[in-house]
N, C-alpha and C positions, 0 to 999 in steps of 0.2 A: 348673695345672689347679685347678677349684674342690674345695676340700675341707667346705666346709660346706654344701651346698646344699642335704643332707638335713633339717636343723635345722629349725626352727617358725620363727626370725628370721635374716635377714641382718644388721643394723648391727652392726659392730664397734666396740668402744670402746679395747679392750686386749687384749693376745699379751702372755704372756711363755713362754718357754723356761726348765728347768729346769736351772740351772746343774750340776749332775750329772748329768743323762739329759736329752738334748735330746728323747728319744721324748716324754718328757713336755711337752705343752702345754696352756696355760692360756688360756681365751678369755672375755676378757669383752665380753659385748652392750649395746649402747645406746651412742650416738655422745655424747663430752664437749665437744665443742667445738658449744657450744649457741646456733647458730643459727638460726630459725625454721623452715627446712626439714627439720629433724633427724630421726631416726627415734627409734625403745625398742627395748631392749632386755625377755629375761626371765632375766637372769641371771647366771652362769658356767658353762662346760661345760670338760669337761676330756678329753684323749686321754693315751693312756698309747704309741700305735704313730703316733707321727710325725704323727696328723693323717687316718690312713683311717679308724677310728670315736671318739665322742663319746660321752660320758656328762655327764647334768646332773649339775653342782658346788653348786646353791645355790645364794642371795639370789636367788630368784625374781621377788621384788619390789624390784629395784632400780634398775628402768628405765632404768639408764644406768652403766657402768662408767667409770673415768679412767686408773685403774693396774693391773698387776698387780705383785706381787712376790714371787720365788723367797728362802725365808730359803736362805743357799751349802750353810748345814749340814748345812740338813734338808730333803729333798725334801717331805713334808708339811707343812710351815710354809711357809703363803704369805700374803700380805696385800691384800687387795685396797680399791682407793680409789673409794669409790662418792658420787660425785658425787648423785645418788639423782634424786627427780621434777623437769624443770624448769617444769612449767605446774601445780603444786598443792605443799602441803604433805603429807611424809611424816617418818614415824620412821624406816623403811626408807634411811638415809642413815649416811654416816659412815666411820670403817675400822674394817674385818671382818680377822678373824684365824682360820685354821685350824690347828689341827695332827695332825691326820690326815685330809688330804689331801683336806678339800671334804666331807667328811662331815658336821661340823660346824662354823658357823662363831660367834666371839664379837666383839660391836660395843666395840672397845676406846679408841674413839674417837668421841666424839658430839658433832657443834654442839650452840652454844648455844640453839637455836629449830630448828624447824622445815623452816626454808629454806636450811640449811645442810650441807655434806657436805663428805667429804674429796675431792680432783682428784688430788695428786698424794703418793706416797710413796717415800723414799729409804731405803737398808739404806747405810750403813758396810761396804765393802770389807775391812777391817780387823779391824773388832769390830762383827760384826752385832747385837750386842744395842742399838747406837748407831743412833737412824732416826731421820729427820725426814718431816712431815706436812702437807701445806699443808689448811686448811680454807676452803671458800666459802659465801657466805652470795650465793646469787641466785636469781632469778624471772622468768621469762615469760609472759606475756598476750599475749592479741592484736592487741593494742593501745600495751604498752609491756614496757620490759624493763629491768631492773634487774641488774648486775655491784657485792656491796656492799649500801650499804643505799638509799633513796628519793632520795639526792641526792647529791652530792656530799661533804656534810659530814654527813650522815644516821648512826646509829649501823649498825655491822656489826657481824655474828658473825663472821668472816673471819677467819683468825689462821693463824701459824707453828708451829709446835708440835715439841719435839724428846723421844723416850725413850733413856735409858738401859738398861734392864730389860727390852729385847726386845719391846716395844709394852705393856707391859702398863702403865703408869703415864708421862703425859704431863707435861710444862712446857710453857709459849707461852712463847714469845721475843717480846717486849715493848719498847719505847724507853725504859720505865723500868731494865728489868734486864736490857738489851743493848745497852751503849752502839753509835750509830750506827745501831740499827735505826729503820725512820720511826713516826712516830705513826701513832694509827687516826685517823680508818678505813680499811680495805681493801676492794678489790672482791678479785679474783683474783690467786691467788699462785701462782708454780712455783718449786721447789726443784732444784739438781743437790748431787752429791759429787763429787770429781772422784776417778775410779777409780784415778788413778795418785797421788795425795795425798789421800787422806779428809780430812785439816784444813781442805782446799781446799772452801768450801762457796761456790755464785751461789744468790741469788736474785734472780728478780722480785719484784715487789708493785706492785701496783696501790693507788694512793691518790691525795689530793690531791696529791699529789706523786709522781706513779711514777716510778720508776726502779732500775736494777739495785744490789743488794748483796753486798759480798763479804764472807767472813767467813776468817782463817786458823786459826782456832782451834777447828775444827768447830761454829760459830754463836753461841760467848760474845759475841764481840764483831766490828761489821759496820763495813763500809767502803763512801759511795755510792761509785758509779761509772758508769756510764753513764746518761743519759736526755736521751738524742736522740730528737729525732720518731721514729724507726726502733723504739728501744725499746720505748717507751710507747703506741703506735699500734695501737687495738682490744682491750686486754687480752683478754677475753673469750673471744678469738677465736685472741690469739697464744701465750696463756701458756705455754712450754715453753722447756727448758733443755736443752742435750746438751753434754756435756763430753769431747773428746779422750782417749780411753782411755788413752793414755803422755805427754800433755803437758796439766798442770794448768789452763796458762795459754792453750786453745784454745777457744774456747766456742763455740759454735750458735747460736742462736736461729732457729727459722721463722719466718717476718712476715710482710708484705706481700710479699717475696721472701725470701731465706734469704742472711741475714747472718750475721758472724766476726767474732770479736774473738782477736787473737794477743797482747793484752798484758794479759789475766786480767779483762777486761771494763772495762777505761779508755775504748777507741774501739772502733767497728766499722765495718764495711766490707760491703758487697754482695760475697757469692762471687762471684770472676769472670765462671765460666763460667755463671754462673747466669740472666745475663738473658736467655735465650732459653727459660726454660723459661716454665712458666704463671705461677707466683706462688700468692699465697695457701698459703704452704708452713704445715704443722701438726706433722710430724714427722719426725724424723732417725732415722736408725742407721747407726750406724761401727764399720767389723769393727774387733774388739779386737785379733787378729794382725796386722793391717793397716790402719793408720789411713788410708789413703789412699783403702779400698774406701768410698764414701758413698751412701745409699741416702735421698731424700727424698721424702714424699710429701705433694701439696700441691690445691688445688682444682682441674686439670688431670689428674693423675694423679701415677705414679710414676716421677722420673727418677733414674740412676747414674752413678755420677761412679768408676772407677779409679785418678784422679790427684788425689785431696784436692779437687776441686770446681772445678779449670781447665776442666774439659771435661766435658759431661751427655750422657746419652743418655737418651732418653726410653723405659718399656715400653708397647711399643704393642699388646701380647698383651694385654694388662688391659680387657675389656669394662666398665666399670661406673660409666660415663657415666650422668648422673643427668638423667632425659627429665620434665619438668612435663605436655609435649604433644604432640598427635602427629596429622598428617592425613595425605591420598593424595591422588593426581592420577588419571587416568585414563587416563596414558599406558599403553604396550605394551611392556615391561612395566613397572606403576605405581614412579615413585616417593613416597619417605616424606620426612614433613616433621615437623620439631621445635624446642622449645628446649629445651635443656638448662642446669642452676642452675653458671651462673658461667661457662658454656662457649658464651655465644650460638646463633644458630638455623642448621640442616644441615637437608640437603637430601642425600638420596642414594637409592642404588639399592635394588629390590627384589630383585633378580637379578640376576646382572654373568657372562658365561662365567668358568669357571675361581673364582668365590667373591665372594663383597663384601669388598674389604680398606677397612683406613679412608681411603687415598686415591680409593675412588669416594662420600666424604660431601664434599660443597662446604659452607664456612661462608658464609653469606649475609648477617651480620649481627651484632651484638656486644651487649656487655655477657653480662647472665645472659637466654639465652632463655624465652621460654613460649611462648605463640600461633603460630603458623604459617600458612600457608595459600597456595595458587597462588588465585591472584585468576581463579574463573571465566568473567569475561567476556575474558579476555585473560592467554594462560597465558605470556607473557613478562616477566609480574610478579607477586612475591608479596608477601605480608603478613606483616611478622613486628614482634617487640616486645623492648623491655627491659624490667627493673624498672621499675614507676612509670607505665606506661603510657607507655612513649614505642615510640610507631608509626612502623611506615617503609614504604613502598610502595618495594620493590627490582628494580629489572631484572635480571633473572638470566642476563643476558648480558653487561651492564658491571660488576654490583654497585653501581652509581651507585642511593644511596638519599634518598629525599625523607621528612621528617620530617612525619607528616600529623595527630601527634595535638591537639585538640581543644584550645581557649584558651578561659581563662576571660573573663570581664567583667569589667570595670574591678571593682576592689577585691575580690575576691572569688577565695578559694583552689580550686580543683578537688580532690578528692580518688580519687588511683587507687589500687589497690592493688599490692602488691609482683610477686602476678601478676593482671595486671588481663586481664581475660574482653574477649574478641573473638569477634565471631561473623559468619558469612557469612548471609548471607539465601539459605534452601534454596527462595525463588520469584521473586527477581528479580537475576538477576546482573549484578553492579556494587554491588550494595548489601550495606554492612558495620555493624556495631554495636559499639562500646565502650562500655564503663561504667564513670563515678566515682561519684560520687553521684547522677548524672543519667545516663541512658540517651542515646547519640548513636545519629543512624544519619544517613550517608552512602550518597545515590544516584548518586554521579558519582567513586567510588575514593578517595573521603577528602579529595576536594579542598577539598568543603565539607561544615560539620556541621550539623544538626538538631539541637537539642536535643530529646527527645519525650517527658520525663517530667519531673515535678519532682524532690524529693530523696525517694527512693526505702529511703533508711534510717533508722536513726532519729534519725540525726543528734546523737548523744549528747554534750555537749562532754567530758565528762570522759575521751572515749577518744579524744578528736583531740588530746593534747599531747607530739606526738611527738617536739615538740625540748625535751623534757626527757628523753625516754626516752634511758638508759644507767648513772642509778646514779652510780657515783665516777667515772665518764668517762663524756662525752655522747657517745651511739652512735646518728644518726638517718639512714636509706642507704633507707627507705622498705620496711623488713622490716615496721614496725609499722603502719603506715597501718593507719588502720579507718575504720569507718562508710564501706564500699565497696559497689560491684556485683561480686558474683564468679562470677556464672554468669547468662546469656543463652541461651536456647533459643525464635527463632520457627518458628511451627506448618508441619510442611511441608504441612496440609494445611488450613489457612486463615491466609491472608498476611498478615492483621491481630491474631492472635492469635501475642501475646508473653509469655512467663514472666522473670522476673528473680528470681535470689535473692543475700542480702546477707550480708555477712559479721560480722554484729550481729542477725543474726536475722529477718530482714523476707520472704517469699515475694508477691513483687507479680505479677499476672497486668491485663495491659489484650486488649481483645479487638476493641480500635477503631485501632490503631494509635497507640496514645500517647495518646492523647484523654484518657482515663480511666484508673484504676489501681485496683485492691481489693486490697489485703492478707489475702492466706489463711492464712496460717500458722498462726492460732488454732484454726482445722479440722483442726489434722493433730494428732489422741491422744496425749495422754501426752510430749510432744515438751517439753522444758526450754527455758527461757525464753533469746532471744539464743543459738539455735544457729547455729554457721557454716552455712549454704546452700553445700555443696562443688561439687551440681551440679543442675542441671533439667535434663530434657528432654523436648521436645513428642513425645506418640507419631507413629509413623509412618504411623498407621491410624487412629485417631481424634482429633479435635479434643478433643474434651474429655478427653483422658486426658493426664496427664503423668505423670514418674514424678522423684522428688525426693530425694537423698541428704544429710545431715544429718551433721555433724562436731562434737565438743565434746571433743574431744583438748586446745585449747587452757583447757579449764577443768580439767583433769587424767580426762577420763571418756573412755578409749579404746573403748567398745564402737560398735558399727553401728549407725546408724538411718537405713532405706530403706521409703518410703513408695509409694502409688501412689494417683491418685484417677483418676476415671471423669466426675467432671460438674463442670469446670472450679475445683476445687478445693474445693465445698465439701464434702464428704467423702474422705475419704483411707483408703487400707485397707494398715495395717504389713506389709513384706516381711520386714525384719531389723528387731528391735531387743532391748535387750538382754534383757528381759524373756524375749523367743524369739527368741534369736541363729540358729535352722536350721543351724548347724554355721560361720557365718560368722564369723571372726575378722579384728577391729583396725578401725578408725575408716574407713568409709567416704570413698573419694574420688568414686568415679564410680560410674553406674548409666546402663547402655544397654540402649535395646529394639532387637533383632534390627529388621534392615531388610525379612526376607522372613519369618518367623514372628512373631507376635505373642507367646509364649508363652515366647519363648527370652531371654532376660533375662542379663546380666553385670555384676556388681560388683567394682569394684577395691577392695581396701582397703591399708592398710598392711601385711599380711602376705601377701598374694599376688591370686590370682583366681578368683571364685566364680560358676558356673555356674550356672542355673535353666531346665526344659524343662517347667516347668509354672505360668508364668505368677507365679514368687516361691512357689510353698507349698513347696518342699523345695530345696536348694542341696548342691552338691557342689564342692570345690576342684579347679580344675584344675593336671595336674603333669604335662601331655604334655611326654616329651622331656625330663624332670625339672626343668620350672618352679618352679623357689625359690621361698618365703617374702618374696618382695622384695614392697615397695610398685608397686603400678600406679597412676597417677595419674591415665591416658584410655587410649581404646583407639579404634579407628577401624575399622570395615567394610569390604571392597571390595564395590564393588556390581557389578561384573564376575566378579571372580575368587573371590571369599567368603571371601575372608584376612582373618583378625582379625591387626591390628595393636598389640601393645601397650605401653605409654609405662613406662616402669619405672624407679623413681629411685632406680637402683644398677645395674643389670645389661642400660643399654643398651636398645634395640629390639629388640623380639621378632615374628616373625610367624607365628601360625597357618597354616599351609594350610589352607584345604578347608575349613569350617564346614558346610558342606554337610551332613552326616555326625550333628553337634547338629540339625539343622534338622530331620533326619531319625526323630531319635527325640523315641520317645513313651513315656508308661505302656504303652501296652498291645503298643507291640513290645518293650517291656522282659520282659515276661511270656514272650515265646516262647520258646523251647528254641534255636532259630537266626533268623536270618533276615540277609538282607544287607540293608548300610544305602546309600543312595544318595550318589554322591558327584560334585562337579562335572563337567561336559562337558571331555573328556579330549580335549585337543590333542598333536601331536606336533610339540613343536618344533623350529624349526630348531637345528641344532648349529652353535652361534658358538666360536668359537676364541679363547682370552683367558687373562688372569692369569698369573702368576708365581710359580715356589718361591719364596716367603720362611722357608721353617724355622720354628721356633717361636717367633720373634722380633716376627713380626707376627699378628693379629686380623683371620681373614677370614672370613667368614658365611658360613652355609652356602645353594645356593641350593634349589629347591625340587627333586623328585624328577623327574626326568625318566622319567621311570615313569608308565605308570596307576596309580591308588591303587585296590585292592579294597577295602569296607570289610566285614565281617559283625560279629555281636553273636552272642555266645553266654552262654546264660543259666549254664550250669556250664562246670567244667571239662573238656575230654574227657579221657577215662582208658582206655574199652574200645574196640575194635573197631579196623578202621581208619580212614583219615582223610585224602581225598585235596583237593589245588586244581587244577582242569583250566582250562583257558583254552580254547572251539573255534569255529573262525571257521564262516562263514554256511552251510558246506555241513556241519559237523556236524565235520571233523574235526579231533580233538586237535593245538594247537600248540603248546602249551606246557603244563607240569605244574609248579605254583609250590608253595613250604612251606607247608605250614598251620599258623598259630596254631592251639595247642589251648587258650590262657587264657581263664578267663570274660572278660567288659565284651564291650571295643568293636576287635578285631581289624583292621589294617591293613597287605596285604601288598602288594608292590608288583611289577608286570609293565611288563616293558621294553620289550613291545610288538616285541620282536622274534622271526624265527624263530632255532633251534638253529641254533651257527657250525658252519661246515662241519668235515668229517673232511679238516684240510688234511698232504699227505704228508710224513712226516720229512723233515730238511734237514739240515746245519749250520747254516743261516742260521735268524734269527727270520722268521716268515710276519707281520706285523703285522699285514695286510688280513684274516686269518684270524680272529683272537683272538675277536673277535664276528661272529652273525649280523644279515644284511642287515634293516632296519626292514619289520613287515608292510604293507600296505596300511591305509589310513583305511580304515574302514567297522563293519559291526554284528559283533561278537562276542558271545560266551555265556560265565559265567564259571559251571561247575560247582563244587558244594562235595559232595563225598558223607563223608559219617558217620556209623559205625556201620549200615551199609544202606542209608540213605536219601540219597537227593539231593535238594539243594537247586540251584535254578538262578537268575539275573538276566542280563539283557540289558546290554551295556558296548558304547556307541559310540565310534569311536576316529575323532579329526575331523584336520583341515587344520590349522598353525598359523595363527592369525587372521593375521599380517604374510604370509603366502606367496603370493607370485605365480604356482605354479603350481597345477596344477589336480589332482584326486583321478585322471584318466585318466594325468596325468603320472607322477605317484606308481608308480600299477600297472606303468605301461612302464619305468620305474625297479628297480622290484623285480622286475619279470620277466625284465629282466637280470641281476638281482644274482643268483636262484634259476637262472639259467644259469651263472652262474660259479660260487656254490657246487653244481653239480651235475659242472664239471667238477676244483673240485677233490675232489669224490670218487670221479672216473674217474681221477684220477691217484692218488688212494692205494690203490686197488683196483689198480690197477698196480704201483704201487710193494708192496702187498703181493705181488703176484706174482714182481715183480724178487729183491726180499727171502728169499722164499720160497726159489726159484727159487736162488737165491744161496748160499742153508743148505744146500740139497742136493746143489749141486755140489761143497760144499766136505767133506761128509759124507763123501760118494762120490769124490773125489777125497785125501782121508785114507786112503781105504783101500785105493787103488789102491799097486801096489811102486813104487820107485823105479827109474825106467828104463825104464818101460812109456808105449809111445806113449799111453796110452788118457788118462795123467795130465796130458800136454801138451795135448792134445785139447780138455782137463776145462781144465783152464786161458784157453785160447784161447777157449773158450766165455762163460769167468766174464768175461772183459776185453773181448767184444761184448754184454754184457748190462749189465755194468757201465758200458757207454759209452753204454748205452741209459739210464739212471741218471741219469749226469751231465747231459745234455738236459734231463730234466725236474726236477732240484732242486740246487742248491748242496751241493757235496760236499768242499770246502776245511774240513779241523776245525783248530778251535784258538783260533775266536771266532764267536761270532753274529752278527755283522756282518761278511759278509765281502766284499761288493760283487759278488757273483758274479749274474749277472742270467739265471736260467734259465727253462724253460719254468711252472714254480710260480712265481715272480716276476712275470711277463705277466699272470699269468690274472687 
């Protein structure tokens, strides 16, 4: 179960447990393993009760944690390895030292510049005043990335570093004054100790020459030893050491998959059972009482191995699948489409009988997903992508896919980006658009392309040198691509007007179909120069209105900037920015206008989701149903059903019910004392039969409420009077009496739409048909609220399921026999009270009759023709609820 969700940020970067009280835990935020999709952190938080409440620890500004560490001795001594900014320079970096317990903390460890922090730190099993330190010296843009310094043989701050004295006074371990260790420069270092021999020291290092080092002397003096491709492959990405808690010479590393070495790091080998897990493994842990328990988690999720690593089992309870994108179909009921970063493009349900497990998502497609979409001129294909722009038109009945995207001209490079924007045309279906430097559109499914713009960014060369980007190891997978199109939005309400924005800053608008191009960007206020364009979109209701989301995370500037203009860009009016953030926090991704209110506005950012019912001048976060602090990336509308759908990169798909409700308010019903809010045309669905116990072992969704949703708003809290919810159908009379929220906001109770189960007669046996009452009829009902005196009323129609074949007269004849059965089983409990009844009195009266008096036989003979009057109508065999007995209550 989730234990942080209350917190301001999801990304984890570090756990540790407290080697004396395991109540105590330590969490550090901000993801280390610094890939361009990464999230921030703000901090450290600490728990003292296992993990049910949290307290800030400090380094608020450290945007990214690597380690943490418990000193054995002292439960207040802990050390944490803060990696620190990866897109800007900070002082805020280094290892931090506390000893009383996160109150305060000391930087006892500081690169040499800048761009340097500590990743990883080791305590000495033995003699914790003995620790070793790894420091990195790196940088991300958006355009190139550095592990180390500028090149290859570039100078680093990067270094090993070991204390004697409990952190407070460092040495680097040097190739001068450690024989065997390698020369600089470094990119990324990891450190182990081996728990069961502390002399026993592995490292990595990244350099011109990576490769693993061993050291038996606790790090005076080092031994190469391994660098195989397996090794040295991705530093950045791989750097981590796990050592065998009872055997010195068992090593880990996570890589590409998750490799062993059993002869102290000479060779390694792929964990057996391992190739069937995901890959991209990051981290290990191996119970110390049993080294056989192994726990890894990799860019798939997290698998367990009981037998040392023969055999995996994957946890499929773990929601936090990481969603770029997200669309709908209009089937009945809708499903959802995405990709997901390293886990390719799904497809799956909105509603499944019995739950959504993760066997109702079909994978449709590979690599790292983004884009998605059911192709609407023909829904027996979708569209979905990799990194890099590579597009595939899929049959979703063979999977048989056709690679459709876009080829350049003779000599001449295309440029996509890592998630390259796709868009459907909302006025001619069949026709789709991608964008590298040049805007495509395709009106025959991608078969053929258009070119219809020229190069749309600014085409900077100094940001296109991708195959240098990596630093002391060339790392180029198309993370960095720039000078791109990363957002495409045509006008759904003039076919020729199209928006583009670019990820170097460029906001182009044509209004002819490609013909022309103006660059607006210079129109939108206060806005820094080469902002990422995260998203555009054409409003739903006016042509000349768009609304435009702005990101500069990648320059080290996390705040929002959400823009909106009215007369095709040249004036623009600020929603968010930082100057007046409105309570909006972390770097804007997306910005949508409601498809039925113009007024109703939603922004994703990287810390969750922000609301707007008055057109962007006030915002409030949304946390229905305790929606975490996760990033949203897109979010998607139903235009049937009015479910917000949304894309979240950590916590899986999410979907609103009912928007309906937002749509509904206003300021000035916000003012009232009560008032009910409207909420979508209430179906009564069919009841499908489906799913499976799986226990807590699996992840399955919950589906929507098979319930009417009441909604009201109440301006206070209620506290006096009383406080009823009446439900009465058409002729006025009461059929049901539902709870009443008394909390201020926005109250949502739910009615089953059925009448009260019958009063069915005692048994031995369970009645199952009883448990619930029969479904009322479709039709108009009235949902009374009274409070404190007053009543309040609204009208609630209750419809057909849209798939059902039969008719609302069916229905009625339906339910007028159900209210014949539940009428006769309350002639049989009304009997059976009388049997009952009947039954205590003879037995009273038969107590007190003497013994040897005909009157007692009589009384007897009586109780055994009434008694058998009993037996007819209910299961009288005790001794189990199931007893197969089929009587007159069993029939009915």
């Amino acid at each position: 179960r989730p234990v942080f969700d209350e917190q301001p940020v999801q990304s984890i970067g570090a756990i540790a447990l407290d080697p004396k009280n395991s109540k105590n835990v330590w969490v550090g935020t901000g993801e280390s393993w610094t890939r361009n999709s990464v999230s921030i952190g703000d901090g450290i938080y600490k728990s003292t009760d296992g993990g049910e409440t949290w307290s800030r620890a400090g380094l608020e500004k450290s945007e990214r944690i690597g380690r943490i560490t418990v000193d054995p001795r002292n439960s207040d001594t802990v050390f944490a390895a803060v990696p620190g900014a990866l897109w800007s320079d900070s002082p805020d970096r280094g290892l931090y030292k506390t000893t009383d317990g996160g109150k305060k903390w000391q930087q006892v460890l500081k690169g040499a510049n800048l761009s340097t922090g500590c990743t990883d730190v080791k305590i000495d099993p033995d003699n914790p005043d003995i620790m070793l330190a790894a420091m990195w010296d790196f940088r991300r843009k958006g355009w190139e990335y550095r592990s180390g310094g500028d090149s290859p043989t570039a100078p680093s701050a990067s270094g090993l570093f070991r204390s004697t004295d409990g952190g407070n006074t460092w040495t680097e371990i040097t190739s001068d004054g450690n024989k065997g260790f390698p020369k600089k420069p470094y990119g990324r270092l990891a450190v182990a100790i081996a728990p069961s021999n502390s002399k026993r020291v592995y490292a990595f290092v990244e350099s011109p020459d990576s490769a693993l080092f061993v050291s038996d002397d606790g790090g005076a003096t080092w031994e190469k030893r391994d660098k195989s491709q397996w090794m040295v492959w991705r530093p950045f990405y791989f750097a981590n050491l796990v050592v065998d808690p009872k055997n010195p010479d068992r090593l880990f590393k996570p890589d590409g998959t998750l490799i062993v070495s059993d002869d102290g790091g000479k060779s390694f080998a792929e964990v057996g059972g391992f190739q069937g897990a995901h890959g991209d493994a990051h981290d290990v842990w191996i119970d110390s009482t049993n080294p056989q328990v192994v726990f890894v988690g990799d860019d798939g999720g997290m698998w367990y191995s009981y037998n040392g690593g023969s055999k995996w089992w994957k946890a499929e309870n773990l929601p936090v699948s990481q969603f770029y994108h997200v669309s709908i179909d209009n089937d009945d009921p809708y499903h959802v489409y995405g990709g997901l970063q390293d886990n390719s493009s799904w497809v799956g349900d909105s509603q499944y009988p019995g739950g959504i497990t993760n066997h109702r998502w079909e994978n449709m497609f590979n690599g790292d997903g983004f884009w998605m979409f059911e192709d609407p001129a023909d829904p027996n294909y979708i569209y979905a992508e990799y990194q890099g722009g590579e597009i595939g038109r899929v049959n979703r009945n063979t999977h048989a896919a056709r690679n459709i995207k876009p080829r350049p001209n003779y000599n001449e490079k295309l440029r996509f980006n890592w998630n390259t924007p796709i868009a459907l045309s909302p006025n001619e279906k069949g026709t789709i658009y991608i964008g590298a430097q040049f805007l495509f559109r395709s009106r025959d499914h991608g078969q053929t392309w258009d070119r219809i713009s020229p190069d749309l960014t600014t085409n900077d060369p100094q940001k296109q040198k991708q195959e240098q980007s990596g630093g002391v190891t060339v790392d180029n997978s198309s993370a960095e691509m720039h000078t791109t199109i990363y957002s495409i939005s045509e006008s759904p309400k003039q076919k020729d007007l199209i928006w583009v924005g670019t990820d170097d800053g460029n906001l182009q608008l044509t209004r002819d179909g490609g013909k022309t191009w103006t660059n607006v960007v210079s129109n939108v206020p206060g806005l820094p120069k080469n902002s990422w364009v995260n998203w555009v979109q054409a409003s739903n209701f006016n042509p000349g209105t768009a609304y435009a989301a702005f990101d500069r995370h990648t320059f080290g500037d996390m705040a929002p900037y959400v823009f909106k203009t009215t007369d095709y860009g040249k004036t623009w009016t600020p929603l968010v920015t930082p100057q007046d953030p409105k309570s909006v926090h972390g770097y804007a991704h997306v910005i949508k206008e409601d498809s039925v209110k113009p007024d109703l506005l939603f922004v994703g950012t990287e810390f969750g989701l922000w609301v707007s019912i008055d057109g962007g001048k006030s915002w409030a976060q949304f946390k229905g149903n305790h929606f975490p602090a996760v990033a949203v990336r897109d979010l998607a509308i139903h235009p049937r059903d009015n479910d917000m759908v949304l894309a979240t990169h950590g916590r899986g798909i999410w979907i609103v019910d009912d928007i309906t409700p937002l749509r509904a308010l206003t300021p000035d019903l916000l003012k009232q004392d009560v008032a009910f809010v409207s909420a979508r045309p209430v179906q009564q669905r069919i009841e499908g039969q489906g799913g499976w116990p799986n226990g807590d072992a699996v992840f399955v969704g919950e589906n929507p409420p098979d319930a009417a949703v009441i909604n009201y708003y109440q301006r206070e809290r209620h506290l006096f009077g009383k406080m009823k919810l009446e439900v009465l159908d058409s002729s006025g009379r009461v059929v049901d009496q539902l709870p009443a929220s008394k909390r201020p906001g926005l109250n949502r109770v739910m009615w089953t739409m059925r009448a009260k189960p019958p009063r069915v007669p005692p048994a031995a046996q369970i009645a199952v048909g009883g448990i619930r009452g029969p479904r009322l009829v479709p039709g108009d009902y009235t949902v009374r609220l009274t409070k404190a005196g007053k009543v309040y009323d609204t009208k609630l129609t209750v419809g057909l399921d849209r798939r059902a074949k039969f008719s609302t007269a069916d229905r009625k004849a339906q339910f007028d026999a159900a209210m014949r059965v539940h009428a006769l089983f309350g002639d049989e409990s009304a009997l059976m009270d009388r049997i009952i009844g009947l039954r205590q009195a003879l037995a009273q009266t038969g107590a007190a009759v003497p013994e040897g008096d005909p009157l007692r036989k009589q009384i007897s003979d009586f109780d055994g023709k009434v008694d058998a009057v009993r037996k007819k109508i209910v299961a009288t065999t005790e001794g189990g609820a199931i007893t197969g007995e089929e009587r007159l209550r069993e029939h009915t």
